[in-house]
Structures are given as C-alpha cells and as structure tokens.
N, C-alpha and C positions, 0 to 999 in steps of 0.2 A: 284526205283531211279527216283527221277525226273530231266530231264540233259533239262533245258531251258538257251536257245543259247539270251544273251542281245547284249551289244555295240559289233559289232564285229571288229576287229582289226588285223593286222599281223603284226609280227617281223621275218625278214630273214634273216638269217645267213648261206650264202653262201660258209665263207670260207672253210668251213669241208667238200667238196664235196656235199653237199647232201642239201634239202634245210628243215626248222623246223620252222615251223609257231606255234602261239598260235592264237587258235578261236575265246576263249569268256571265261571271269570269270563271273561262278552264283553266285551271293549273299553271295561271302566270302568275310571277315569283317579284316581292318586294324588291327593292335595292339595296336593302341592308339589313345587319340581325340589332334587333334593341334589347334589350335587358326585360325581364318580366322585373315584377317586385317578389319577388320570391329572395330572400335573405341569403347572403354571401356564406356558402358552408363547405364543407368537406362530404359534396355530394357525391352517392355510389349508384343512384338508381336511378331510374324515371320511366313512368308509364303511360301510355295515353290513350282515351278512349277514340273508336274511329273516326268522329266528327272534327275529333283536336279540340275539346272544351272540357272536358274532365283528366286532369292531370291528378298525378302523385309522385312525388320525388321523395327520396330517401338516403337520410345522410350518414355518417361514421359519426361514434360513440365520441362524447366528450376526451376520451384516453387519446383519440386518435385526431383531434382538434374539431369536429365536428360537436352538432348538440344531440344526436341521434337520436330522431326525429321525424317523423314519415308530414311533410306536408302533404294539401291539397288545394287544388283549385279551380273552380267551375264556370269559369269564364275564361278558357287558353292565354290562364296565367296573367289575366289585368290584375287580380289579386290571391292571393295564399293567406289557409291557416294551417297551424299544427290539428294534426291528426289526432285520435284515439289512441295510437299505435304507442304501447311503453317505448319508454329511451333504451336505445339497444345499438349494436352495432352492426347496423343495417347494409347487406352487402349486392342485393340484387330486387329487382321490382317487377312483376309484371301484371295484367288485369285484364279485363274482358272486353269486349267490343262497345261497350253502355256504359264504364266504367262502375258500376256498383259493384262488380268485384276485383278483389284486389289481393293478389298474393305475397308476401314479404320475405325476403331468405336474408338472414343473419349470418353473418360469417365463421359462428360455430353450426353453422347447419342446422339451426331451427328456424320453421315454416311458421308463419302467422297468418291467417286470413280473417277479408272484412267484407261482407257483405252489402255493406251499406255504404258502399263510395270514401272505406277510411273511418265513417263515424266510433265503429266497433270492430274492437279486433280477439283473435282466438285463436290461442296455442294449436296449433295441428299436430305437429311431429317433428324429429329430427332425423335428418336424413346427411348422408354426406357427402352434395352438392354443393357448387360454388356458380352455377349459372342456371337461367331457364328459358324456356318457352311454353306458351300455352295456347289453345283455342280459343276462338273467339267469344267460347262461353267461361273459358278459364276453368272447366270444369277439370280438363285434359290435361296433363304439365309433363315436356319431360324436360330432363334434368343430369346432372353430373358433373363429376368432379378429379379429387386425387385416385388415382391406380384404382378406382371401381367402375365395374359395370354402368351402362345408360340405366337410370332409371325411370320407369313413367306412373304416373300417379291419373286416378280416373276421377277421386273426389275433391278438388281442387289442394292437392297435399297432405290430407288425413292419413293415406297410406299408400304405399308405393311400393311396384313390383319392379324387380329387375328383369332389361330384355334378354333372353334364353339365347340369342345367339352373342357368340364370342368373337369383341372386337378389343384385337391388341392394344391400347392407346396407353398412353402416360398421364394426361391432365385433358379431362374435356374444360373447353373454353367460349363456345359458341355456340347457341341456339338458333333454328328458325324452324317453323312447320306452319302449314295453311290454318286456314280460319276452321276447315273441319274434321284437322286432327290427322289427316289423311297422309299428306307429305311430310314428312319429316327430313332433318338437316339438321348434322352434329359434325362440328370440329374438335381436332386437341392442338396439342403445340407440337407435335411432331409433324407428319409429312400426309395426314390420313382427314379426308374430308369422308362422310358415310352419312347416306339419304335413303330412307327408306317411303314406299308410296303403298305401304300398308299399314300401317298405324304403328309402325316401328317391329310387326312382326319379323320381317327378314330386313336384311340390311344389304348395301353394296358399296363399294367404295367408286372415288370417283374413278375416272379409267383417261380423263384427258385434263388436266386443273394445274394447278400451282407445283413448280416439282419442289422436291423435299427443300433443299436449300434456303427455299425461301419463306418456309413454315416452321422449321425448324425453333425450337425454345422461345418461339413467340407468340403472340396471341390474336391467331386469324377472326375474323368476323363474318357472320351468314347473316343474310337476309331476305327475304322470300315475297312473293306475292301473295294475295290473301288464298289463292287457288293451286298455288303451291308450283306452278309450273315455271315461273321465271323466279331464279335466284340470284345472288350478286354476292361474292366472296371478297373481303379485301384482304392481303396479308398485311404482317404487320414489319415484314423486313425493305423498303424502302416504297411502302402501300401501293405494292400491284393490284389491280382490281380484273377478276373473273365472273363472268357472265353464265348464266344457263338457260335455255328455253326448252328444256325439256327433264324437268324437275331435279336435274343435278347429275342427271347420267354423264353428262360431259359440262365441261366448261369451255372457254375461248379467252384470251387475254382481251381485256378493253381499254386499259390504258394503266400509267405506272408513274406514282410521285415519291418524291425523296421527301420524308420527315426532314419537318427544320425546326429550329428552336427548340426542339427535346429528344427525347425519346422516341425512338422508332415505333414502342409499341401503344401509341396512342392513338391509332384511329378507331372510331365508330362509324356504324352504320344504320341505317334503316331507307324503307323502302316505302311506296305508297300500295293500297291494294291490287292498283292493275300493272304493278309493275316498272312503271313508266316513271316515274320521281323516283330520283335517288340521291339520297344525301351520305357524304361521307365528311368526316372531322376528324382532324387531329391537333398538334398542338396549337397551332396560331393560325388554320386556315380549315376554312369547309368549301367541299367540294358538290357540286350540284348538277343533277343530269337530270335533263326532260325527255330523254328518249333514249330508257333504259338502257343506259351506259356508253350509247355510243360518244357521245361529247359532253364534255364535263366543261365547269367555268368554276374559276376560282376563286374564293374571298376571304379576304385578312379580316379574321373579327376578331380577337384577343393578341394583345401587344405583350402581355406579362409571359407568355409561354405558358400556361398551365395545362396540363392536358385536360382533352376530354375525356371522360367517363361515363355516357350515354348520350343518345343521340335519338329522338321517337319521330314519326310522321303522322300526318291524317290520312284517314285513306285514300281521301281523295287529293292528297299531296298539297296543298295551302297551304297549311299550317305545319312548321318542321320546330321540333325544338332542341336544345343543347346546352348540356351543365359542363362546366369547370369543374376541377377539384383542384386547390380550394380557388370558388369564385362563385360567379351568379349561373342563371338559366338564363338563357338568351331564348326570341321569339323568331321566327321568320313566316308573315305571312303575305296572301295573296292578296294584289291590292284591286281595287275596285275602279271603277271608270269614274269617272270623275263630269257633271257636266255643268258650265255656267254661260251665263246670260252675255251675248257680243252682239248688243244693237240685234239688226233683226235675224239675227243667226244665232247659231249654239257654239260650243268649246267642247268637243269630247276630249279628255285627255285620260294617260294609264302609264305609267312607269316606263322608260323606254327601254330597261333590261330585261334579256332575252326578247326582244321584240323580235327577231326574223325566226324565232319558232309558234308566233301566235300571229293570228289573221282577225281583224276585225270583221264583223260579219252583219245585215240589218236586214230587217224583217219590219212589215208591216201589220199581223196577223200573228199573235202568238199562241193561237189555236192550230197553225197550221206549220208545218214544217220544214214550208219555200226561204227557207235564210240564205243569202246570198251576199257574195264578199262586198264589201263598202267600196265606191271606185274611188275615191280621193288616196293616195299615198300620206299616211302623217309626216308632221315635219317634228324635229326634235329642239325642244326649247327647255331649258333648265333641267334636263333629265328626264324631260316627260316625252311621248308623245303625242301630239294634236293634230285634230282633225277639226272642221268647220262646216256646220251640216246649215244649210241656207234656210230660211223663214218657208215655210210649205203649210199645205193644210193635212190634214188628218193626222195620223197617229206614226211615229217610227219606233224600233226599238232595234240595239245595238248590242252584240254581246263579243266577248273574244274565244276564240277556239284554236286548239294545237294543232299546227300543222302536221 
C-alpha cells in the first residue's frame, strides 16, 4: 500500500464528545467533470501549474472563431480573466512548475513569454514549431515542427539551437521531458517515437512501441513523469495506449479504444508527476488510470462530440483538466471526506468511485506514523461511501490512501 499524505487539512466535530479529524485524501477521483467558468472558445492550449491552481488556456484568433486570447486563473479555474497576452492566433501553451512563467507559441511560430503568471507578455522569437515541452522552471523548451530538426531553446524561447543529431521525421507532433530537462520524448506522425536521457544530446528511437501502422499520418501523444522514467504514449489511430518504465527505451501495450463520435485523432493526454494518474480524452469520453495504465475506467463528458485539444494534470493527480474546441474547460477534482453529526456517532463519507483502489485508513496521533486500515467496510448510499465511527473519547483522524 502506498499511503502519501498531500494537502493536509482538518474538520472537527466537537459535538460528540470526542474530537475526528480527516488528514489528507490520496489521489481519489470525483465522479464527474463540471465546467470551470472559463468562456466557450475555440481553445488550442492549456497549462497548469503543479498544485493545479494557476491555469492558462489559449485560444484561436477571431478569423478562426475564437477571440484569441490567453486567459488565466488562480483558483483551478473557479474563475478566469483575460490576460496581457495581444489577440493572436494562439496555437500551443506551456509554463513552469509555480506558474509565473508562461510560454505562448502562435501558429505562425512566434514565441511570447510572461513572467508574471500572464500579467505581461514579450515577443521572444520566431521559430518554426508547432508543439512544445518544457522544464519545470520553463527555462528549458524543446520544440518542432514541419520537415525541421528538434529544436531546444535554454532561455525560455529567446533563442534556440537545433539538436546536431539527424532524425528522419516528417512533422513532430508531441512533446514530454522531466521536470529537469534531463529525459526528453519527441514524436511525429510517421512510425518514430525518439527519447533522449541527456538533455536531447543524443537520441534513440524506440526499439519495442507502437508499430508503424498505427502512427502513421496521425497525431501520437507523450507523457512523462516529472522524473522522466515512466512515460505513456497514446496513438491516435483507434487510441492504443503504450507504457514505459524505463524512460522510453521500450514500451508495452496497455490497452486500446476505438474513437467514437469523431475523428480518430482526437486524443490527449497528461500525466501526474509520479506517474501513477493518467488521463487521456478524446472526442466524447476521458479515460482515467490510477495505477499507471494498468486499468483504465471510462466517462462520457461531452454529448456534442467536439474534440479535445489539451488535457493538464497536478502533480499530484487531483486536479485534471480539459478544453473542447469549440466549447468550455471542464474540471475534475479530488473529493474530500466528508463528516456529519448521527446522534452520538459520526458519518464519514467520500465518493464511492474508484473506491476498491483506495483504503480508508485512522490514526490517533498525527505526529506519529501508526495509521492503520479502518475495520468497518463502507456501505454505498447515493453514490457515496459511508462509514459510522461510534461516540469515543480522545482524538481520531481518518485519511484515504491508494492501494
């Protein structure tokens, strides 16, 4: 069992004599995605900082139905304002670990950066990229596009060197690399996935992945750990998804869905930083795995079919978000335990999806590290489920952790 303690928190309820705290929920998942208030556009980007509270999404230019327009939001998306960032036809986003930086790529290949979480922004260069990734200080980017070389940039896109070894590709379309710049992972639309675990100095292609067929003229997706050693690849021709634990030298198939409602090449992806959350979307359905890809669970969130066009995580996997084009940003987060007053007992209650991957867990002592599982089994009532902790004296406290 692994029991990592996140945002820590209490609720006390005093009146029962005795007092019942909750510790910390690990990486258990809401029941459904809601809509942030982020405005209905023709969005192409989104980026998130690693708490999952500093957002920025970025949409297509007026010409292309969009108001092109970089929001922001500092509260995961209860509210949004426009940014600093001129109307542009904004076509890719990424940012740093704190979100105060924030990179912009335009779909003529010019770079914008804002230091300031969005407030201000500043023409960097034009380079001719159509995707990115960056480290966690965003100082790092690489990047690419039509029939040219990877490029990697050190000042967060003021200027940028092209990498010296020659890899064949047609169109790169995918980024992911670790939080320090170290691992890198670059796809295109042909048959060639290529990860490099020197800061893109040499490269290697994969040796056991996706065979060509199924990457072919479509538009694969990487995703990585913040440590660079577990990746997740989905393609985009009926969304196989490939697995890595050993920074991309091989992959393994982990499971394979058929596109419905659109277009094959609508999935996204993202990842949490240990690996272990993984979200993937496409047209009408996201896909979610708590134990890095072995088993996934499906859900219908968008009825119109519009695809997705970005997909971000927190690092520590709670918090997942997802844009439409054209439509809103959807939320999914982690919910919280819940406790109320039952005569001389308590009511602990928590979401009862994915319940047989978390264990509830209590401690009397949260100075000390004796947590041990709860013996009551919950029971399931309206979606939730409950447990009933009896009238006692001193102090309990309850948290959930991944199996």
């Amino acid at each position: 069992m692994k029991a990592s303690v996140r945002a820590f928190w209490r609720s006390v309820l005093s009146a029962l004599g005795f007092v019942i705290g909750i510790a910390a929920v690990d990486s258990a998942r809401a029941q459904s995605w809601v809509p942030t208030s982020a405005p209905s556009d023709v969005w192409q980007g989104i980026t998130s900082s690693a708490d999952g509270t500093k957002l920025a999404a970025a949409a297509q230019s007026p010409t292309y139905g969009g108001d092109g327009l970089i929001y922001t939001s500092t509260n995961s998306g209860d509210t949004w304002q426009a940014s600093g960032a001129p109307t542009n036809n904004w076509g890719y986003l990424v940012g740093s670990a704190d979100g105060t930086r924030l990179i912009g790529l335009t779909y003529s290949g010019k770079i914008y950066l804002s230091t300031n979480s969005g407030g201000d922004w500043e023409s960097e260069s034009t380079v001719g990229i159509l995707a990115m990734a960056c480290s966690a200080d965003a100082t790092h980017v690489l990047g690419g596009g039509f029939f040219a070389p990877l490029v990697i940039s050190t000042n967060s896109g003021l200027t940028w060197m092209q990498v010296t070894q020659h890899l064949n590709v047609s169109l790169w379309v995918s980024f992911a690399c670790s939080t320090n710049f170290k691992t890198l992972a670059a796809l295109d639309t042909g048959n060639t996935c290529y990860t490099s675990t020197n800061s893109g100095a040499t490269w290697r292609s994969v040796t056991n992945g996706p065979v060509p067929n199924q990457m072919n003229t479509y538009y694969p997706q990487i995703a990585c750990s913040a440590d660079g050693t577990k990746m997740v690849l989905v393609t985009q021709y009926a969304g196989e998804i490939y697995t890595s634990t050993n920074s991309g030298a091989s992959f393994v198939a982990s499971h394979s869905y058929t596109a419905t409602g659109g277009s094959v090449s609508d999935y996204q992806i993202a990842s949490s930083a240990d690996g272990s959350t993984l979200v993937i979307a496409n047209c009408q359905y996201t896909y979610i795995s708590t134990n890095s890809g072995a088993t996934w669970t499906t859900f219908a969130v968008n009825s119109n079919g519009s695809p997705y066009v970005g997909t971000v995580c927190s690092a520590d996997g709670t918090k997942i978000f997802a844009m439409l084009v054209p439509g809103l940003i959807y939320k999914w987060q982690a919910p919280v335990i819940s406790i109320a007053n039952n005569g001389g007992s308590a009511n602990l209650s928590w979401p009862w999806l994915f319940s047989p991957s978390f264990a509830l867990q209590t401690n009397s002592d949260l100075t000390t590290t004796n947590w041990a599982a709860f013996g009551a089994a919950p029971t399931v009532t309206n979606g939730q489920n409950l447990v009933t902790v009896p009238c006692g004296h001193g102090q309990q406290f309850f948290r959930l952790v991944r199996q």
